[in-house]
C-alpha positions, -999 to 999 in steps of 0.1 A, spaced: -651 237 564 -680 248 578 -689 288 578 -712 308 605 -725 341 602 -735 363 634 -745 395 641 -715 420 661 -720 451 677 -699 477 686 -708 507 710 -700 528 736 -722 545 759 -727 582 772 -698 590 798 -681 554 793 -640 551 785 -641 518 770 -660 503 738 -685 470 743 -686 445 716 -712 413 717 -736 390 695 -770 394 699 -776 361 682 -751 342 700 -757 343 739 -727 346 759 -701 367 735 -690 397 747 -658 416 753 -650 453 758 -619 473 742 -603 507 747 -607 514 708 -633 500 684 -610 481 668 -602 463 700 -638 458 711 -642 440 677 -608 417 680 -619 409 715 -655 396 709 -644 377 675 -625 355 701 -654 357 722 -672 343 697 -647 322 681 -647 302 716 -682 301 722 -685 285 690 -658 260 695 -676 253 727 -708 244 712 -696 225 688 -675 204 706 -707 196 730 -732 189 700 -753 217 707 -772 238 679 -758 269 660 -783 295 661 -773 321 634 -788 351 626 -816 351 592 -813 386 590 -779 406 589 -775 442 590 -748 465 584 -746 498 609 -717 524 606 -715 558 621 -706 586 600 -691 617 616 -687 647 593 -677 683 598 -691 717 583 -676 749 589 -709 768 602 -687 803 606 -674 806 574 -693 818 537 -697 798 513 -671 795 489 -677 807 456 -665 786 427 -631 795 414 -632 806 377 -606 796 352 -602 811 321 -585 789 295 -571 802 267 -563 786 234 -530 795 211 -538 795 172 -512 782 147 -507 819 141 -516 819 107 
């Protein structure tokens, strides 16, 4: 078995419903999805049958050297409210009694 490696990415543009997946090391994959999670399914099997395609006609596999990870992070911060102070907790300790 055989394993290739290719670059995928996921975006979606300013004022766009829909996600766009491709492979900017493998020409011709790309595939579009109404969640991110559908983008990506949707160009796998883009790529998955542009590989088959080369393959089958001989033709070279170009493959990325260089692979990167990119993920978005979205966080949110309550900008109305105080900080909160830390809670204190008193502990107390029971002696034999003697």
């Amino acid at each position: 078995m055989r394993f290739f490696t290719f670059e995928v990415v996921i975006e979606r543009r300013a004022g766009e419903d829909e996600y766009a997946g491709y492979s900017p090391t493998l020409a011709g994959c790309f595939a579009r999805g109404a969640t991110i999670e559908e983008a990506r399914s949707n160009v796998h099997a883009s790529i998955h049958r542009r590989l088959d395609e080369l393959l089958a006609r001989g033709e070279p596999v170009v493959q990325a050297d260089d692979l990167r990870y990119v993920e978005q992070l979205t966080i949110g911060i309550r900008s109305s409210a105080a900080p909160r102070q830390p809670r204190r907790q008193t502990i107390g300790m029971r002696g034999s009694g003697t």
